[in-house]
N, C-alpha and C positions, 0 to 999 in steps of 0.2 A: 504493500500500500504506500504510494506517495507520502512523504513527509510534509508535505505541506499540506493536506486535504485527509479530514477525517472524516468518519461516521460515529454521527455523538446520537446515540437517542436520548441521552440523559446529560444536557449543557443548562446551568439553572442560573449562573451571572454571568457579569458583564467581562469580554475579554479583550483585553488593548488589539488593536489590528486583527483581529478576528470576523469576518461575516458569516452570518448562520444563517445557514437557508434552507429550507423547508422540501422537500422535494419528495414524490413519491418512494422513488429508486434513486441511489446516487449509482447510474451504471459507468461502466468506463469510459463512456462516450463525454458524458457530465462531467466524469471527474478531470477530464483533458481538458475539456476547452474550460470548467471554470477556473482552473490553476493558470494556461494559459492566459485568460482576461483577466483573473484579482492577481497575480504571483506574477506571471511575467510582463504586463502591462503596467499594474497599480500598485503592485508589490504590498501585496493583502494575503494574508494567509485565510483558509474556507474551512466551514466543518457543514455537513450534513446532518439533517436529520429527518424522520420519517410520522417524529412524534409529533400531534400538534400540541402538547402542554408543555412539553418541552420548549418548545418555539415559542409560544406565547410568554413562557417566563424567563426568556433570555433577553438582558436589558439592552445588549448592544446591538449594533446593525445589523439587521436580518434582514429577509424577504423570502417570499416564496414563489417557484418556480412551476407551472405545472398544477399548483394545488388554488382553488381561490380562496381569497382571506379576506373576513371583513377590515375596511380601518388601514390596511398594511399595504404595503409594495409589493405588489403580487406583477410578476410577468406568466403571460400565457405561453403555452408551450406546444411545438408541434411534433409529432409522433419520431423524431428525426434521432433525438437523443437518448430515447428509450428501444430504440429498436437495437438489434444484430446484424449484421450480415449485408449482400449489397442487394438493393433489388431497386428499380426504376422508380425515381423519385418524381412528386409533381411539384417543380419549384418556380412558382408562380410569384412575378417580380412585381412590384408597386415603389412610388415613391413616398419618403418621410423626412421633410426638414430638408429639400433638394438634393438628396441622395437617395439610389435606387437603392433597394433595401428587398431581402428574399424571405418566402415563408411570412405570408401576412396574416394576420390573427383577426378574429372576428367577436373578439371577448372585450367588452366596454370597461370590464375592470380591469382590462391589461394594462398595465406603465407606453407600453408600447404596443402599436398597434401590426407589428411584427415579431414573429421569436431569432431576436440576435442573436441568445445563441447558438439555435440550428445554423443559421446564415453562417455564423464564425467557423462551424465544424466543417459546413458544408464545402465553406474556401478553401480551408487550413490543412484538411483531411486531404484535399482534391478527389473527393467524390466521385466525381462526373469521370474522371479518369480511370477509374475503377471501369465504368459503363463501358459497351463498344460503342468503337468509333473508327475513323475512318483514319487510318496513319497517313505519311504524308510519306516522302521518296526512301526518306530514312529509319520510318518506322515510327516515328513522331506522334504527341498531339502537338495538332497546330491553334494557335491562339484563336484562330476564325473558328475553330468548332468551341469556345470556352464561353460559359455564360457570361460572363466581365466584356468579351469580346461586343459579342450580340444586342448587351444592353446596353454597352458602351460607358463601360465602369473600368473597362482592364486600366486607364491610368490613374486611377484614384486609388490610396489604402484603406477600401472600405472598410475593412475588419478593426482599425485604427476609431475611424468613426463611429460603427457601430457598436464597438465597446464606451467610446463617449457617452452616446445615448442613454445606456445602461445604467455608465456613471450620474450623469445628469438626473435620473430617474430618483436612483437612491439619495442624491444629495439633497432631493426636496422632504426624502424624509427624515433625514440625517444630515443637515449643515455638515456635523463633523468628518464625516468621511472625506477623506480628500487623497484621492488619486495621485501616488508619487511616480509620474511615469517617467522611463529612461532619459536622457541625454541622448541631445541629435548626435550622431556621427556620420564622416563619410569612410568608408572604405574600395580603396581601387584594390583591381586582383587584373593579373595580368595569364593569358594562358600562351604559354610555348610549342606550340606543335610543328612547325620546322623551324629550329635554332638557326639555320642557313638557309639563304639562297641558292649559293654554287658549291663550298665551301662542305669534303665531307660526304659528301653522294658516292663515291667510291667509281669504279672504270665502268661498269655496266653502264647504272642512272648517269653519268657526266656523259658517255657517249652517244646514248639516248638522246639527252636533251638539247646536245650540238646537231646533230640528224633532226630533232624536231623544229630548231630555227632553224637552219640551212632550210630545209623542206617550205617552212612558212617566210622564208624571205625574211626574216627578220635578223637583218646585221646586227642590229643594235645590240642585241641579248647577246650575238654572238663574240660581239668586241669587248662588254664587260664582264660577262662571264670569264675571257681570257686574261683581262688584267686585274679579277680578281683571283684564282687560280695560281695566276703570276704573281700575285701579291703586291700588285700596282693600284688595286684600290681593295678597299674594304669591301667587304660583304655587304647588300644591302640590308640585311636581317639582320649583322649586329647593329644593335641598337641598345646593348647594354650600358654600354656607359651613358646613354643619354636617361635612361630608365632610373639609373643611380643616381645619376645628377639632380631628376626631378625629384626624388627621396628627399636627398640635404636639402636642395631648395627650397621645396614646400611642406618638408618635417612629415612627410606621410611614410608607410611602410607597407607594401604590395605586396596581397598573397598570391605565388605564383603555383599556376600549375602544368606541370611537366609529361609532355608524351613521351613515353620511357620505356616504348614497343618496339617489336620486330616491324621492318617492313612490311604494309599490306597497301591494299587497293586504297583506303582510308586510312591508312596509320606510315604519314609519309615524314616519320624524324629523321636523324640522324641514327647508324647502327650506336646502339649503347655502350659498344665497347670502343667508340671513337672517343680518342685523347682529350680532343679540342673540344667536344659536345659535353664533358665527363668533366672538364675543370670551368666550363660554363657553368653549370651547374652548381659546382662547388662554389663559385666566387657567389651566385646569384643566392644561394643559401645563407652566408653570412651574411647578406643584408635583409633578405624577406622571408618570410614564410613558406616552405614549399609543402604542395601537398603534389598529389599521383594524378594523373592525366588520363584516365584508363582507357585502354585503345578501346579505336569501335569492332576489331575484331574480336574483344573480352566479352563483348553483350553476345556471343554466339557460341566461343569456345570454350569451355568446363576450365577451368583453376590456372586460365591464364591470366587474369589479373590476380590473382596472388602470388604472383611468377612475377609480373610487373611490381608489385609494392616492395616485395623480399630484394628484388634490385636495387628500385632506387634507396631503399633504407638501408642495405649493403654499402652503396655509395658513399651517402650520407653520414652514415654510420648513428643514424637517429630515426626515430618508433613514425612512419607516416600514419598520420590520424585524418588526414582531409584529402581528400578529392573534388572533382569535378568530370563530367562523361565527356568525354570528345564528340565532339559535332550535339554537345547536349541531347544525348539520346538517354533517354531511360523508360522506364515503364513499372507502373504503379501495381502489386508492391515489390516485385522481382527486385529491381534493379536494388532497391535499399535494403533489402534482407542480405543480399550479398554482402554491401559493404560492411553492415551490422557482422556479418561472419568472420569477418576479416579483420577486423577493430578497428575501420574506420567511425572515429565520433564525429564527423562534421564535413555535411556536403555544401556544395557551392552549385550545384546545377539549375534550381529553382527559379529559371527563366525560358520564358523564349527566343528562337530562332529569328521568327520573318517581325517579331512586334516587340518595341519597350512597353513595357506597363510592370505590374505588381501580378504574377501568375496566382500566386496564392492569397490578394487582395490585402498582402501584409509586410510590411517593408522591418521587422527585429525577427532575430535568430527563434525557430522555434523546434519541438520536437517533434520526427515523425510518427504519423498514428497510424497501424497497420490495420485498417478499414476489414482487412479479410482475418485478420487472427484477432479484429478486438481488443486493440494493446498499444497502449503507448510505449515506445521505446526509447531507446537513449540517445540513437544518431539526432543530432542536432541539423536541421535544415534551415542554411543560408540565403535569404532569396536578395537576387539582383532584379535591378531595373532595365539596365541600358546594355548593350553590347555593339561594339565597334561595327562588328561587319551587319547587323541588324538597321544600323542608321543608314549606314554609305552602301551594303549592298540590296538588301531585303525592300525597306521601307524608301529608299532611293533619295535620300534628302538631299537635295544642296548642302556642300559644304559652308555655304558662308550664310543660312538656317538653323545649322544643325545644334549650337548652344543657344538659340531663343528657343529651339523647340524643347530642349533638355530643362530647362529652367524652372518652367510650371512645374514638372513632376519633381527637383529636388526643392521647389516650394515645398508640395504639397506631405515630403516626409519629414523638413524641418516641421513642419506644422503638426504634427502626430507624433514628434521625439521617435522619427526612428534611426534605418539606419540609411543612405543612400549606399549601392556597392553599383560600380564599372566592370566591366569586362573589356578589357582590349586584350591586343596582341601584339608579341614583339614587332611585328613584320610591318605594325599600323604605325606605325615611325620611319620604317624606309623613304629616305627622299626622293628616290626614283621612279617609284611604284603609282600604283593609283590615288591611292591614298593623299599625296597631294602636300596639303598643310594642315595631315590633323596635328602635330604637333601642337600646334597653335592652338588648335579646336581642344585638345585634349588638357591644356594646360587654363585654359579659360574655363574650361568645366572644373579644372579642379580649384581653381581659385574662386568659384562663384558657387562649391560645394562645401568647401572647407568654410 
Protein backbone atom coordinates (compact mmCIF):
# COMPACT_ATOMS: atom_id res chain seq x y z
CA UNK A 1 0.00 0.00 0.00
CA UNK A 2 1.20 3.49 -0.95
CA UNK A 3 2.80 5.60 2.00
CA UNK A 4 1.03 8.21 1.37
CA UNK A 5 -2.64 7.10 0.85
CA UNK A 6 -4.51 5.09 3.59
CA UNK A 7 -7.71 3.32 4.39
CA UNK A 8 -8.95 4.75 7.62
CA UNK A 9 -12.49 3.41 8.52
CA UNK A 10 -11.84 4.62 11.86
CA UNK A 11 -10.14 8.62 11.52
CA UNK A 12 -12.10 10.63 14.49
CA UNK A 13 -9.74 14.26 14.55
CA UNK A 14 -8.26 16.66 12.96
CA UNK A 15 -4.85 15.87 10.99
CA UNK A 16 -2.25 18.71 9.65
CA UNK A 17 -2.02 18.15 5.70
CA UNK A 18 -4.39 15.21 5.64
CA UNK A 19 -7.66 15.04 3.32
CA UNK A 20 -10.26 12.50 4.05
CA UNK A 21 -12.51 11.43 1.60
CA UNK A 22 -15.31 9.43 1.80
CA UNK A 23 -15.52 7.18 -1.07
CA UNK A 24 -17.36 3.82 -1.74
CA UNK A 25 -14.13 1.60 -2.63
CA UNK A 26 -10.67 3.32 -2.48
CA UNK A 27 -9.77 0.89 -5.78
CA UNK A 28 -6.32 1.32 -7.36
CA UNK A 29 -7.43 3.28 -9.96
CA UNK A 30 -8.57 6.14 -6.88
CA UNK A 31 -5.64 5.45 -5.02
CA UNK A 32 -3.30 6.62 -8.36
CA UNK A 33 -4.78 9.41 -9.47
CA UNK A 34 -5.75 10.90 -5.83
CA UNK A 35 -1.91 10.60 -4.63
CA UNK A 36 -1.02 11.81 -8.13
CA UNK A 37 -3.52 15.27 -7.66
CA UNK A 38 -3.10 15.82 -3.59
CA UNK A 39 0.85 14.36 -3.33
CA UNK A 40 2.25 15.15 -6.56
CA UNK A 41 0.58 18.40 -7.55
CA UNK A 42 -0.41 19.92 -3.98
CA UNK A 43 1.65 17.96 -1.93
CA UNK A 44 -1.36 16.62 0.42
CA UNK A 45 -1.13 13.46 1.87
CA UNK A 46 -5.13 11.34 1.48
CA UNK A 47 -6.62 8.75 3.66
CA UNK A 48 -9.86 6.96 2.76
CA UNK A 49 -12.74 5.86 4.14
CA UNK A 50 -16.00 3.85 3.40
CA UNK A 51 -17.60 4.95 6.99
CA UNK A 52 -19.82 7.65 6.84
CA UNK A 53 -19.55 8.47 10.88
CA UNK A 54 -16.26 8.34 10.56
CA UNK A 55 -16.24 11.00 7.96
CA UNK A 56 -18.79 13.02 9.53
CA UNK A 57 -16.53 13.21 12.71
CA UNK A 58 -13.25 14.08 11.03
CA UNK A 59 -12.76 17.84 11.66
CA UNK A 60 -10.23 18.43 8.89
CA UNK A 61 -10.74 18.71 5.03
CA UNK A 62 -12.67 16.08 3.70
CA UNK A 63 -15.06 15.48 0.87
CA UNK A 64 -16.61 12.84 -0.70
CA UNK A 65 -16.30 11.32 -3.99
CA UNK A 66 -18.94 9.19 -5.49
CA UNK A 67 -21.14 9.06 -2.37
CA UNK A 68 -23.73 12.33 -1.88
CA UNK A 69 -23.49 14.32 1.23
CA UNK A 70 -25.67 16.68 2.61
CA UNK A 71 -23.98 20.31 3.64
CA UNK A 72 -20.28 18.89 2.33
CA UNK A 73 -18.08 18.98 -0.86
CA UNK A 74 -19.36 16.09 -2.59
CA UNK A 75 -17.96 15.57 -6.32
CA UNK A 76 -19.99 13.08 -8.41
CA UNK A 77 -18.22 10.30 -9.80
CA UNK A 78 -18.29 8.38 -13.02
CA UNK A 79 -18.04 4.40 -13.27
CA UNK A 80 -14.34 5.10 -14.61
CA UNK A 81 -12.51 4.78 -11.23
CA UNK A 82 -14.24 1.94 -9.96
CA UNK A 83 -14.07 -0.22 -12.77
CA UNK A 84 -11.11 -3.03 -13.82
CA UNK A 85 -9.98 -3.93 -16.96
CA UNK A 86 -10.13 -2.11 -20.41
CA UNK A 87 -13.28 -2.11 -22.22
CA UNK A 88 -14.70 0.89 -24.69
CA UNK A 89 -15.34 3.89 -22.88
CA UNK A 90 -18.16 6.62 -23.61
CA UNK A 91 -16.03 9.94 -23.20
CA UNK A 92 -18.30 12.53 -23.82
CA UNK A 93 -16.57 16.10 -23.80
CA UNK A 94 -18.29 19.47 -22.74
CA UNK A 95 -16.93 22.72 -21.63
CA UNK A 96 -16.36 24.23 -17.94
CA UNK A 97 -14.74 27.75 -17.07
CA UNK A 98 -13.32 27.66 -21.15
CA UNK A 99 -11.75 24.56 -20.94
CA UNK A 100 -12.97 21.30 -22.54
CA UNK A 101 -13.39 19.09 -19.65
CA UNK A 102 -14.34 14.90 -20.09
CA UNK A 103 -16.88 12.71 -18.22
CA UNK A 104 -19.65 15.25 -17.57
CA UNK A 105 -21.81 14.64 -14.56
CA UNK A 106 -25.48 15.38 -14.26
CA UNK A 107 -25.79 15.59 -10.34
CA UNK A 108 -26.67 19.23 -9.11
CA UNK A 109 -24.96 18.42 -5.98
CA UNK A 110 -21.63 17.81 -7.68
CA UNK A 111 -18.79 20.61 -6.83
CA UNK A 112 -18.37 20.09 -10.50
CA UNK A 113 -20.25 19.41 -13.09
CA UNK A 114 -17.67 16.82 -14.51
CA UNK A 115 -15.61 13.85 -12.76
CA UNK A 116 -11.99 15.24 -12.89
CA UNK A 117 -10.85 12.76 -11.61
CA UNK A 118 -11.92 10.10 -14.30
CA UNK A 119 -10.62 12.86 -16.97
CA UNK A 120 -7.04 12.87 -14.97
CA UNK A 121 -6.92 8.94 -15.04
CA UNK A 122 -8.27 8.97 -18.36
CA UNK A 123 -5.18 11.31 -19.71
CA UNK A 124 -2.54 10.02 -17.35
CA UNK A 125 -3.34 6.30 -17.79
CA UNK A 126 -3.40 6.82 -21.61
CA UNK A 127 -6.57 4.86 -21.81
CA UNK A 128 -7.45 5.35 -25.35
CA UNK A 129 -4.05 3.78 -26.11
CA UNK A 130 -4.93 0.67 -24.42
CA UNK A 131 -8.16 0.76 -27.35
CA UNK A 132 -7.26 -0.36 -31.00
CA UNK A 133 -6.26 1.98 -33.36
CA UNK A 134 -4.90 2.43 -36.24
CA UNK A 135 -0.72 2.61 -36.14
CA UNK A 136 0.97 4.88 -38.34
CA UNK A 137 4.21 3.76 -40.70
CA UNK A 138 6.08 2.87 -37.51
CA UNK A 139 3.63 1.27 -35.52
CA UNK A 140 2.80 4.42 -33.64
CA UNK A 141 -0.39 6.24 -32.01
CA UNK A 142 -0.59 9.30 -33.81
CA UNK A 143 -1.77 12.58 -32.10
CA UNK A 144 -4.65 12.82 -35.00
CA UNK A 145 -6.21 9.71 -33.59
CA UNK A 146 -6.00 11.37 -29.56
CA UNK A 147 -8.95 12.91 -27.90
CA UNK A 148 -6.79 16.39 -26.91
CA UNK A 149 -6.08 16.19 -30.68
CA UNK A 150 -9.84 16.16 -31.81
CA UNK A 151 -11.09 18.47 -29.22
CA UNK A 152 -8.32 20.41 -29.75
CA UNK A 153 -6.98 20.55 -26.18
CA UNK A 154 -3.54 18.52 -27.13
CA UNK A 155 -1.72 22.13 -26.26
CA UNK A 156 -3.03 22.89 -23.13
CA UNK A 157 -2.03 20.83 -19.57
CA UNK A 158 -5.55 20.01 -18.85
CA UNK A 159 -4.95 17.68 -16.09
CA UNK A 160 -2.96 20.88 -14.42
CA UNK A 161 -6.37 22.65 -14.76
CA UNK A 162 -8.44 20.37 -13.91
CA UNK A 163 -6.84 19.46 -10.80
CA UNK A 164 -7.31 23.53 -10.09
CA UNK A 165 -10.83 23.13 -10.22
CA UNK A 166 -10.81 20.55 -7.76
CA UNK A 167 -8.78 22.74 -5.61
CA UNK A 168 -10.98 25.76 -6.17
CA UNK A 169 -13.96 23.43 -5.12
CA UNK A 170 -12.48 22.60 -1.67
CA UNK A 171 -11.00 25.87 -0.84
CA UNK A 172 -14.66 27.22 -0.77
CA UNK A 173 -15.11 24.83 1.89
CA UNK A 174 -11.80 25.10 3.51
CA UNK A 175 -10.10 28.77 3.06
CA UNK A 176 -7.31 26.77 4.65
CA UNK A 177 -6.26 24.31 2.26
CA UNK A 178 -3.83 25.78 0.08
CA UNK A 179 -2.24 23.88 -2.63
CA UNK A 180 1.61 23.81 -2.45
CA UNK A 181 2.29 23.07 -6.08
CA UNK A 182 5.99 22.54 -7.73
CA UNK A 183 8.27 25.10 -9.16
CA UNK A 184 8.28 26.00 -12.98
CA UNK A 185 11.33 24.23 -14.55
CA UNK A 186 12.71 23.88 -17.81
CA UNK A 187 14.44 20.81 -18.94
CA UNK A 188 16.29 20.23 -22.53
CA UNK A 189 17.30 16.46 -23.29
CA UNK A 190 19.12 16.01 -26.24
CA UNK A 191 18.82 12.41 -28.37
CA UNK A 192 22.14 11.03 -30.36
CA UNK A 193 21.27 8.68 -33.00
CA UNK A 194 24.19 9.26 -35.50
CA UNK A 195 27.11 10.89 -33.50
CA UNK A 196 28.59 11.59 -37.30
CA UNK A 197 27.93 12.45 -40.56
CA UNK A 198 30.85 10.93 -42.47
CA UNK A 199 33.18 10.31 -39.73
CA UNK A 200 33.05 6.24 -38.51
CA UNK A 201 30.76 4.60 -41.00
CA UNK A 202 33.46 2.18 -41.80
CA UNK A 203 34.51 0.95 -45.83
CA UNK A 204 31.17 -0.67 -46.79
CA UNK A 205 28.53 2.55 -45.56
CA UNK A 206 31.43 5.27 -46.73
CA UNK A 207 31.57 3.58 -50.18
CA UNK A 208 27.93 3.24 -50.34
CA UNK A 209 27.35 6.66 -49.67
CA UNK A 210 30.04 8.00 -52.30
CA UNK A 211 28.08 5.68 -55.06
CA UNK A 212 24.93 7.39 -53.63
CA UNK A 213 26.17 11.08 -54.43
CA UNK A 214 28.02 10.28 -57.45
CA UNK A 215 24.73 8.52 -58.66
CA UNK A 216 22.56 11.60 -57.59
CA UNK A 217 24.82 14.20 -58.92
CA UNK A 218 25.42 15.80 -55.89
CA UNK A 219 29.32 17.13 -55.70
CA UNK A 220 28.78 18.91 -52.96
CA UNK A 221 28.35 15.95 -50.34
CA UNK A 222 30.92 14.49 -52.28
CA UNK A 223 33.62 17.30 -51.68
CA UNK A 224 32.90 17.48 -47.91
CA UNK A 225 32.51 14.26 -47.11
CA UNK A 226 36.20 14.07 -48.42
CA UNK A 227 37.72 16.86 -46.59
CA UNK A 228 36.02 15.60 -43.62
CA UNK A 229 37.59 12.04 -43.85
CA UNK A 230 40.60 14.09 -44.73
CA UNK A 231 40.29 15.91 -41.64
CA UNK A 232 40.01 19.21 -43.47
CA UNK A 233 36.99 20.01 -41.96
CA UNK A 234 34.85 19.00 -39.07
CA UNK A 235 32.11 16.74 -39.12
CA UNK A 236 28.90 18.39 -39.47
CA UNK A 237 27.31 16.32 -36.59
CA UNK A 238 29.98 17.31 -34.19
CA UNK A 239 28.23 19.70 -32.54
CA UNK A 240 29.45 18.83 -29.08
CA UNK A 241 31.39 21.46 -28.08
CA UNK A 242 28.61 23.83 -29.11
CA UNK A 243 26.18 21.71 -26.87
CA UNK A 244 28.62 22.32 -23.86
CA UNK A 245 29.19 25.61 -24.46
CA UNK A 246 25.22 26.25 -24.31
CA UNK A 247 25.42 24.33 -20.66
CA UNK A 248 28.18 27.03 -19.16
CA UNK A 249 26.21 29.68 -20.89
CA UNK A 250 22.84 29.26 -19.84
CA UNK A 251 23.64 27.19 -16.55
CA UNK A 252 21.32 24.32 -17.97
CA UNK A 253 22.23 20.56 -17.85
CA UNK A 254 20.89 18.12 -20.86
CA UNK A 255 19.70 14.71 -20.56
CA UNK A 256 21.08 12.95 -23.39
CA UNK A 257 20.00 9.99 -24.93
CA UNK A 258 22.28 7.56 -26.70
CA UNK A 259 21.61 4.93 -29.67
CA UNK A 260 24.09 2.31 -28.52
CA UNK A 261 22.96 -0.53 -31.30
CA UNK A 262 24.09 -2.78 -33.92
CA UNK A 263 23.47 -1.42 -37.29
CA UNK A 264 19.96 -1.93 -38.71
CA UNK A 265 17.44 -0.42 -41.38
CA UNK A 266 16.55 2.12 -38.32
CA UNK A 267 19.37 1.84 -35.91
CA UNK A 268 21.96 3.88 -38.03
CA UNK A 269 24.95 4.90 -35.18
CA UNK A 270 28.07 4.42 -35.09
CA UNK A 271 29.46 0.45 -34.41
CA UNK A 272 29.87 0.76 -30.56
CA UNK A 273 33.10 -0.60 -30.50
CA UNK A 274 34.21 2.61 -32.52
CA UNK A 275 37.02 4.64 -30.40
CA UNK A 276 35.85 8.02 -31.44
CA UNK A 277 31.86 7.32 -30.97
CA UNK A 278 33.01 5.51 -27.35
CA UNK A 279 35.06 8.77 -25.96
CA UNK A 280 32.01 10.83 -27.28
CA UNK A 281 30.32 9.48 -25.18
CA UNK A 282 32.57 9.50 -22.25
CA UNK A 283 33.26 13.20 -22.58
CA UNK A 284 29.26 13.94 -23.02
CA UNK A 285 28.64 11.89 -19.64
CA UNK A 286 30.69 14.01 -17.52
CA UNK A 287 28.77 16.87 -18.33
CA UNK A 288 24.89 15.50 -18.70
CA UNK A 289 22.96 12.90 -17.95
CA UNK A 290 22.86 9.89 -20.08
CA UNK A 291 20.31 7.59 -20.32
CA UNK A 292 19.92 4.31 -23.25
CA UNK A 293 18.58 5.11 -26.68
CA UNK A 294 16.95 1.78 -27.32
CA UNK A 295 17.10 0.70 -30.81
CA UNK A 296 13.84 0.38 -32.84
CA UNK A 297 15.11 -3.14 -33.64
CA UNK A 298 14.78 -3.88 -29.60
CA UNK A 299 10.72 -3.24 -29.93
CA UNK A 300 10.92 -6.66 -32.11
CA UNK A 301 13.86 -8.79 -30.96
CA UNK A 302 13.78 -10.60 -27.24
CA UNK A 303 16.68 -9.35 -24.73
CA UNK A 304 18.23 -7.12 -27.19
CA UNK A 305 17.82 -4.10 -25.31
CA UNK A 306 19.28 -5.58 -22.25
CA UNK A 307 22.36 -6.40 -24.48
CA UNK A 308 22.15 -2.53 -25.23
CA UNK A 309 21.95 -1.10 -21.58
CA UNK A 310 24.70 -3.80 -20.20
CA UNK A 311 26.92 -1.95 -22.95
CA UNK A 312 26.48 1.34 -22.46
CA UNK A 313 26.66 0.80 -18.42
CA UNK A 314 29.88 -1.29 -19.26
CA UNK A 315 31.17 1.84 -20.82
CA UNK A 316 30.16 4.00 -18.57
CA UNK A 317 30.90 2.02 -15.82
CA UNK A 318 27.48 3.40 -14.19
CA UNK A 319 23.61 1.65 -13.38
CA UNK A 320 21.45 3.23 -16.72
CA UNK A 321 18.06 4.05 -15.06
CA UNK A 322 16.52 6.24 -18.18
CA UNK A 323 15.66 5.86 -21.49
CA UNK A 324 13.89 7.06 -24.34
CA UNK A 325 12.47 4.61 -27.78
CA UNK A 326 14.09 5.69 -30.85
CA UNK A 327 11.80 7.00 -33.54
CA UNK A 328 9.45 7.37 -30.18
CA UNK A 329 7.95 4.13 -30.65
CA UNK A 330 6.26 2.34 -27.81
CA UNK A 331 3.01 0.69 -27.03
CA UNK A 332 0.95 0.62 -24.15
CA UNK A 333 1.72 -1.53 -21.74
CA UNK A 334 4.54 -3.73 -23.43
CA UNK A 335 6.89 -1.29 -24.04
CA UNK A 336 7.16 0.00 -20.06
CA UNK A 337 6.97 -3.55 -18.57
CA UNK A 338 10.15 -4.15 -20.28
CA UNK A 339 11.80 -1.25 -19.19
CA UNK A 340 10.40 -1.86 -15.56
CA UNK A 341 12.34 -5.42 -16.05
CA UNK A 342 15.26 -4.08 -16.77
CA UNK A 343 15.56 -1.37 -13.86
CA UNK A 344 14.99 1.27 -15.81
CA UNK A 345 13.10 4.11 -13.24
CA UNK A 346 12.49 6.88 -15.72
CA UNK A 347 11.37 7.34 -19.23
CA UNK A 348 11.51 10.34 -21.52
CA UNK A 349 9.36 9.04 -24.44
CA UNK A 350 5.92 10.60 -23.45
CA UNK A 351 5.55 12.77 -26.77
CA UNK A 352 4.60 12.95 -30.01
CA UNK A 353 6.19 12.59 -33.46
CA UNK A 354 4.10 14.77 -36.24
CA UNK A 355 2.55 17.34 -33.09
CA UNK A 356 3.87 19.58 -29.93
CA UNK A 357 1.37 19.54 -27.20
CA UNK A 358 1.03 17.63 -23.68
CA UNK A 359 0.28 13.80 -24.97
CA UNK A 360 -0.68 12.92 -21.54
CA UNK A 361 -2.59 16.55 -20.86
CA UNK A 362 0.22 16.82 -18.18
CA UNK A 363 3.58 18.75 -18.23
CA UNK A 364 5.48 17.03 -14.17
CA UNK A 365 7.10 13.80 -13.92
CA UNK A 366 4.41 11.03 -13.19
CA UNK A 367 4.19 7.32 -12.56
CA UNK A 368 3.06 4.75 -14.98
CA UNK A 369 -0.34 2.87 -14.32
CA UNK A 370 -0.44 -0.47 -15.80
CA UNK A 371 -4.21 -0.03 -17.12
CA UNK A 372 -4.01 -4.18 -17.95
CA UNK A 373 -2.46 -5.52 -14.46
CA UNK A 374 -4.35 -2.68 -12.38
CA UNK A 375 -1.13 -1.28 -10.67
CA UNK A 376 0.64 1.45 -10.21
CA UNK A 377 4.28 1.10 -10.72
CA UNK A 378 7.42 2.67 -10.13
CA UNK A 379 8.81 3.60 -13.69
CA UNK A 380 8.44 7.20 -13.46
CA UNK A 381 7.05 8.83 -16.95
CA UNK A 382 8.66 12.13 -18.37
CA UNK A 383 6.47 13.94 -20.67
CA UNK A 384 7.93 16.55 -23.37
CA UNK A 385 6.21 19.00 -25.26
CA UNK A 386 8.36 20.03 -28.35
CA UNK A 387 10.77 18.08 -30.59
CA UNK A 388 13.07 19.58 -33.02
CA UNK A 389 12.27 17.44 -36.00
CA UNK A 390 8.24 17.67 -35.11
CA UNK A 391 8.58 21.62 -35.61
CA UNK A 392 10.92 21.82 -38.84
CA UNK A 393 9.98 18.43 -40.38
CA UNK A 394 6.28 17.11 -39.34
CA UNK A 395 4.33 20.29 -38.50
CA UNK A 396 6.50 22.37 -41.22
CA UNK A 397 6.89 25.73 -39.46
CA UNK A 398 8.89 28.52 -40.72
CA UNK A 399 11.97 29.00 -39.03
CA UNK A 400 11.63 32.58 -38.38
CA UNK A 401 7.77 31.24 -36.43
CA UNK A 402 8.92 28.72 -34.89
CA UNK A 403 9.72 30.48 -31.18
CA UNK A 404 6.25 32.68 -31.32
CA UNK A 405 4.61 29.45 -31.82
CA UNK A 406 6.74 27.61 -28.98
CA UNK A 407 5.91 30.46 -26.53
CA UNK A 408 2.19 30.10 -25.78
CA UNK A 409 2.76 26.58 -24.60
CA UNK A 410 5.85 27.32 -22.35
CA UNK A 411 3.31 30.19 -21.04
CA UNK A 412 0.84 27.85 -20.47
CA UNK A 413 3.32 25.23 -18.16
CA UNK A 414 4.97 28.22 -16.34
CA UNK A 415 1.32 28.91 -15.45
CA UNK A 416 0.58 25.35 -13.97
CA UNK A 417 4.30 25.17 -12.14
CA UNK A 418 5.23 22.55 -14.23
CA UNK A 419 7.97 21.29 -16.02
CA UNK A 420 8.74 22.59 -19.83
CA UNK A 421 11.28 19.57 -21.56
CA UNK A 422 12.86 19.83 -25.53
CA UNK A 423 13.94 17.32 -27.55
CA UNK A 424 16.41 18.18 -30.06
CA UNK A 425 19.31 16.58 -31.60
CA UNK A 426 22.99 16.65 -32.05
CA UNK A 427 22.77 16.97 -35.84
CA UNK A 428 19.87 20.07 -35.25
CA UNK A 429 23.15 22.27 -34.81
CA UNK A 430 24.83 21.35 -38.17
CA UNK A 431 25.42 24.49 -40.11
CA UNK A 432 25.34 22.99 -43.28
CA UNK A 433 22.28 20.96 -43.10
CA UNK A 434 18.63 21.89 -43.35
CA UNK A 435 18.38 22.85 -40.23
CA UNK A 436 19.48 26.36 -41.15
CA UNK A 437 19.69 28.80 -37.90
CA UNK A 438 18.04 26.62 -35.22
CA UNK A 439 20.98 27.41 -33.20
CA UNK A 440 19.55 30.62 -32.85
CA UNK A 441 15.90 29.24 -32.68
CA UNK A 442 17.04 26.97 -30.14
CA UNK A 443 18.89 29.29 -27.81
CA UNK A 444 15.88 31.97 -27.93
CA UNK A 445 13.70 29.01 -26.77
CA UNK A 446 15.99 28.50 -24.14
CA UNK A 447 16.20 31.87 -22.90
CA UNK A 448 12.47 32.72 -23.06
CA UNK A 449 12.11 29.02 -21.19
CA UNK A 450 14.52 29.54 -18.45
Amino acid sequence: MDKHITFAPQILVNQTNMIFILTKKPTHRIKYIFNLIFKDIAWNDVAFTADLESFRNFEGIKFSYGIPIENGCYFAANPLLFDKGIDSVDVRVSTYQDIKVLFPVFDLRSQLPFDAFAAIFYMVSRYEEYLPYKRDCYGRFEAQQSIAFQEGFLEKPVVHYWARMIFEKIQQFYPEFQPDEPNYSFQPTLDIDAAYSYLGKGFIRTTGAYLRSIWNNDWAEVNERTKVLLRRRKDPFDTYDYILDLQERYKIRHKIFILFAEYNKNDKNLPISNPRFRRIIQRMADYCDVGIHPSYTSNEQEGLLKHEIENLSMLLKQDITASRQHFLKFTFPHTFRKLIDLDITDDYTMGYSENIGFRAGICIPFHFFDVDFDMETNLKIHPFMMMDVTVKQYMNIADEQVVERIKPMIDEVKKVHGTFMTLVHNQTFATNSIWGNWREIYEQIIEYAK
